[in-house]
N, CA, C and O atoms as a CHARMM CRD file, in Angstrom:
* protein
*
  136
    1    1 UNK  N      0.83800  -1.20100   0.00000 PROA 1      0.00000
    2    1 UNK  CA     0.00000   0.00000   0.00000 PROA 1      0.00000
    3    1 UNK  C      0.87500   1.25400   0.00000 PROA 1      0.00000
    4    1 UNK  O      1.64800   1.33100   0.95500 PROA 1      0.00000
    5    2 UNK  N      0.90100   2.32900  -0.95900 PROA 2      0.00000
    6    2 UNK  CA     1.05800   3.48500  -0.90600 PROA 2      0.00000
    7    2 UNK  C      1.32100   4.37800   0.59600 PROA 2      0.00000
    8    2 UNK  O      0.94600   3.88300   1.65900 PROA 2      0.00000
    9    3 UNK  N      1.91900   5.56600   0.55600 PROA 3      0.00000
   10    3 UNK  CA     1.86800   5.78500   2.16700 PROA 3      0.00000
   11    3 UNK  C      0.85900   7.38600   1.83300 PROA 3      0.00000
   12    3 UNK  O      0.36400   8.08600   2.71700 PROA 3      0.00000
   13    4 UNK  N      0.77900   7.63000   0.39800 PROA 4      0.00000
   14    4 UNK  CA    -0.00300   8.59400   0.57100 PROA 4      0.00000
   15    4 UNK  C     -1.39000   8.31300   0.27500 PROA 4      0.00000
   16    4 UNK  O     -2.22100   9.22000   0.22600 PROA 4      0.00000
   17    5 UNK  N     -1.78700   6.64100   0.00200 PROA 5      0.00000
   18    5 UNK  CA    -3.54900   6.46800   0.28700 PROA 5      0.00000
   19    5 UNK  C     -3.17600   6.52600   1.68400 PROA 5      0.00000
   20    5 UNK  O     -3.60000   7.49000   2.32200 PROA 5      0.00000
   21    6 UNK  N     -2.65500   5.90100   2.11300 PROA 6      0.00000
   22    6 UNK  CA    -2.55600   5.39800   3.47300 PROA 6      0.00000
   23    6 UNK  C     -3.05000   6.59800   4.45800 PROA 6      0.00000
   24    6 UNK  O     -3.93900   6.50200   5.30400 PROA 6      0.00000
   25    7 UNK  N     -2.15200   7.92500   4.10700 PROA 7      0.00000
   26    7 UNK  CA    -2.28300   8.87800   4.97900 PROA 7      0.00000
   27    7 UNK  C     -3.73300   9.84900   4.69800 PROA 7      0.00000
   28    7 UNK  O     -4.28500  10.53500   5.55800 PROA 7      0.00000
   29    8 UNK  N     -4.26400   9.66300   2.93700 PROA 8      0.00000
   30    8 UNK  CA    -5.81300   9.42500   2.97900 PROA 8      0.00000
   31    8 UNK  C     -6.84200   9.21900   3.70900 PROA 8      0.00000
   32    8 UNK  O     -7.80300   9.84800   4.15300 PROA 8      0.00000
   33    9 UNK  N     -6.16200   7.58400   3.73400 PROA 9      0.00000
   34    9 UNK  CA    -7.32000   6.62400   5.05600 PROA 9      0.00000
   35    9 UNK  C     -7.31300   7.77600   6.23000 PROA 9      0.00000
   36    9 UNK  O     -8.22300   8.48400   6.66100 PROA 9      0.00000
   37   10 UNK  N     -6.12200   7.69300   6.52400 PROA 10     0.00000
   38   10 UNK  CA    -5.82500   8.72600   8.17100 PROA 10     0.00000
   39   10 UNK  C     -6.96300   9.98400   8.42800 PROA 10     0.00000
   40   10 UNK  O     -7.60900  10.24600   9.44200 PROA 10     0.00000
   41   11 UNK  N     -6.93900  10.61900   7.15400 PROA 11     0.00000
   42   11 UNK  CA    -7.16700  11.94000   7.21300 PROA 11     0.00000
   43   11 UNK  C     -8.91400  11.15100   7.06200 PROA 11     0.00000
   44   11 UNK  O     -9.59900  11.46300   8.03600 PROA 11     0.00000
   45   12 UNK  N     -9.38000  10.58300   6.42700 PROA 12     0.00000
   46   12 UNK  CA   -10.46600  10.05300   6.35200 PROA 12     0.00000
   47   12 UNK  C    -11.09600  10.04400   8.04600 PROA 12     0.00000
   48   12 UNK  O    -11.72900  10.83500   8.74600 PROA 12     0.00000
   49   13 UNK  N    -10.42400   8.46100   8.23100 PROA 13     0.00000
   50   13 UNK  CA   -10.63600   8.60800   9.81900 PROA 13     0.00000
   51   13 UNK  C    -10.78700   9.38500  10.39400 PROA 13     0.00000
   52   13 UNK  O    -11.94100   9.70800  10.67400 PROA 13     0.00000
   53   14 UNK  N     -9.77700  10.04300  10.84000 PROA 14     0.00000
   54   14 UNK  CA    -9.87500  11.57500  11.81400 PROA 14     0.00000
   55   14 UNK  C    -10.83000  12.57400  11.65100 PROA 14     0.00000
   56   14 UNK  O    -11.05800  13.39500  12.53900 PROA 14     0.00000
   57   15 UNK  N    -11.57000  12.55800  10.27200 PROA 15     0.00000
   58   15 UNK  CA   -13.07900  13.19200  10.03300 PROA 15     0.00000
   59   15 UNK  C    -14.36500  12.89400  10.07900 PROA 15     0.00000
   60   15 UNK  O    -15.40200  13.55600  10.12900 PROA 15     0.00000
   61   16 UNK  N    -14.00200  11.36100  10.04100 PROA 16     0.00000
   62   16 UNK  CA   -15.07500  10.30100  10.31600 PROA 16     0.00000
   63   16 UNK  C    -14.95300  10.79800  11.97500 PROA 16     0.00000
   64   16 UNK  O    -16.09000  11.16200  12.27700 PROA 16     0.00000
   65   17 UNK  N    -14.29600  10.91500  12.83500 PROA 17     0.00000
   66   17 UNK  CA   -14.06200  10.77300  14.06400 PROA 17     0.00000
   67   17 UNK  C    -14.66600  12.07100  14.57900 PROA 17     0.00000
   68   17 UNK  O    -15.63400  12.15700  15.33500 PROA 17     0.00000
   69   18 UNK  N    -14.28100  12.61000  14.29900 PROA 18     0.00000
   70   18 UNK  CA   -14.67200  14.17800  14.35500 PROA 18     0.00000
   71   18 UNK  C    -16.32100  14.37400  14.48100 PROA 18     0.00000
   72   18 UNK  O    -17.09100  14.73500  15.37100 PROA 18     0.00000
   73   19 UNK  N    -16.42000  14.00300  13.30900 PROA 19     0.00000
   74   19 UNK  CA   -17.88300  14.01700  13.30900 PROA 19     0.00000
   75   19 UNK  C    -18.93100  13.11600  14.07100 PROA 19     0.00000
   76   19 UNK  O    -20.15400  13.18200  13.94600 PROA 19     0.00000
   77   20 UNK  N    -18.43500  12.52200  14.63700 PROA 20     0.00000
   78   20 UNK  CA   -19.03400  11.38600  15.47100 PROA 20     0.00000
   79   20 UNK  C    -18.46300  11.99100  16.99100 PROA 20     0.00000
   80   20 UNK  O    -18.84700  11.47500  18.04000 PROA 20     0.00000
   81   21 UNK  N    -17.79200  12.79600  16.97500 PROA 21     0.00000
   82   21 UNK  CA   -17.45800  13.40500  18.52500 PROA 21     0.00000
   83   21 UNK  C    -16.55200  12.80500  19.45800 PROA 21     0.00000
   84   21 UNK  O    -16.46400  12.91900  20.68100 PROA 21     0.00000
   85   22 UNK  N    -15.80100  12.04500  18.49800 PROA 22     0.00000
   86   22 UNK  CA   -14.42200  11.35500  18.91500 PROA 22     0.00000
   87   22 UNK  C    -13.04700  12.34900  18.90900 PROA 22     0.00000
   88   22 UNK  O    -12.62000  12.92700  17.91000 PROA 22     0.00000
   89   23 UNK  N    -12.49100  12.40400  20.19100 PROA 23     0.00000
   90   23 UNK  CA   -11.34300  13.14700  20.20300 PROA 23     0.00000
   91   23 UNK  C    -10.50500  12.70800  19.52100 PROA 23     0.00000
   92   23 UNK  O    -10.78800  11.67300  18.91900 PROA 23     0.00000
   93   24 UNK  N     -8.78700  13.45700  19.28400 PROA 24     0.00000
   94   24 UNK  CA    -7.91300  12.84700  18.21200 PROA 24     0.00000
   95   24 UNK  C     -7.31100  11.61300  19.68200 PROA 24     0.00000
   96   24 UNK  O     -6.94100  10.45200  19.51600 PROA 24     0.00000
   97   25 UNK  N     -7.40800  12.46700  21.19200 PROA 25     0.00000
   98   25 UNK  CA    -6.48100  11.75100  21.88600 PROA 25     0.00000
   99   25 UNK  C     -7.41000  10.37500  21.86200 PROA 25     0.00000
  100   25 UNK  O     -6.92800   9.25400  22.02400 PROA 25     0.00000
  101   26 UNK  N     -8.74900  10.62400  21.64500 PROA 26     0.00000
  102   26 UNK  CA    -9.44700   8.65000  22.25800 PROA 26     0.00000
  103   26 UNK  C     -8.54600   8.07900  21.03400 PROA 26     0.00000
  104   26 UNK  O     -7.69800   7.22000  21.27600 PROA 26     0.00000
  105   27 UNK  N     -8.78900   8.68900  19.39500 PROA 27     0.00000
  106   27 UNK  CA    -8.15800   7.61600  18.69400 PROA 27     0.00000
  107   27 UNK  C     -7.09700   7.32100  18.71600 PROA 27     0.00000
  108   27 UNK  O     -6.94000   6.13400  18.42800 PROA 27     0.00000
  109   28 UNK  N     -6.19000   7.87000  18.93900 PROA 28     0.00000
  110   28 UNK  CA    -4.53200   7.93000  19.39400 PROA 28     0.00000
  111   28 UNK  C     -4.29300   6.37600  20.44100 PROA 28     0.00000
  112   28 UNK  O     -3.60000   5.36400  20.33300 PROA 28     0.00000
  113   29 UNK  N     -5.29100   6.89800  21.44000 PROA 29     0.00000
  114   29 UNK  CA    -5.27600   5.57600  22.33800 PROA 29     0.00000
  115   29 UNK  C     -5.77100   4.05900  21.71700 PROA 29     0.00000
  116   29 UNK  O     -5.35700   2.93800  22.01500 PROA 29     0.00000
  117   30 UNK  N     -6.76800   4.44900  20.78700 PROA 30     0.00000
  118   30 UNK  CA    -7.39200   3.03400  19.92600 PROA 30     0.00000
  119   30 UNK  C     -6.58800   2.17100  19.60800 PROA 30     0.00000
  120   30 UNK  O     -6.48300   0.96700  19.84000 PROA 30     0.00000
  121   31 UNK  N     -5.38900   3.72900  18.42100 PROA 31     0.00000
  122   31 UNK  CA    -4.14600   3.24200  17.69600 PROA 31     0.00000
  123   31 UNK  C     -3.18200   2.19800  18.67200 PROA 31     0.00000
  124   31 UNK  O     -2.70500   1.10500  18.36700 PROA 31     0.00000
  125   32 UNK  N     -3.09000   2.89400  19.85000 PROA 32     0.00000
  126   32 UNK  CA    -1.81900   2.33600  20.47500 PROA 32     0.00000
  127   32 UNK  C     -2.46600   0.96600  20.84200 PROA 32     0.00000
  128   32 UNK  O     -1.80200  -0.07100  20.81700 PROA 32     0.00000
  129   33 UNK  N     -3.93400   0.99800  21.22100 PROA 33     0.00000
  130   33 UNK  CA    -3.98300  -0.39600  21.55800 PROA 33     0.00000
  131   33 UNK  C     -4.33700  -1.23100  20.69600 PROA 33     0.00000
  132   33 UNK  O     -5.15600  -2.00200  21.19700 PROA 33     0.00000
  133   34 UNK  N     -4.13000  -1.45400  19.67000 PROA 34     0.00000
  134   34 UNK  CA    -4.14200  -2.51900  18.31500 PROA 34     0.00000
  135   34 UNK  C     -2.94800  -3.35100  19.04400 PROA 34     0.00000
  136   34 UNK  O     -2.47000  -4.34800  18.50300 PROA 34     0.00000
């Protein structure tokens, strides 16, 4: 995979998140716990 879809997806997410009233720090924590 590409790292600039990749960073796409990211930016995707983080607006998906946003809009649903998710902080950047909850997803940050999501990330770390994969």
């Amino acid at each position: 995979m590409k790292a600039n879809n990749e960073r796409e997806e990211w930016v995707y997410l983080i607006l998906e998140a946003k809009s649903l009233g998710i902080s950047i720090e909850e997803v940050r924590e999501f990330i770390k716990g994969k």
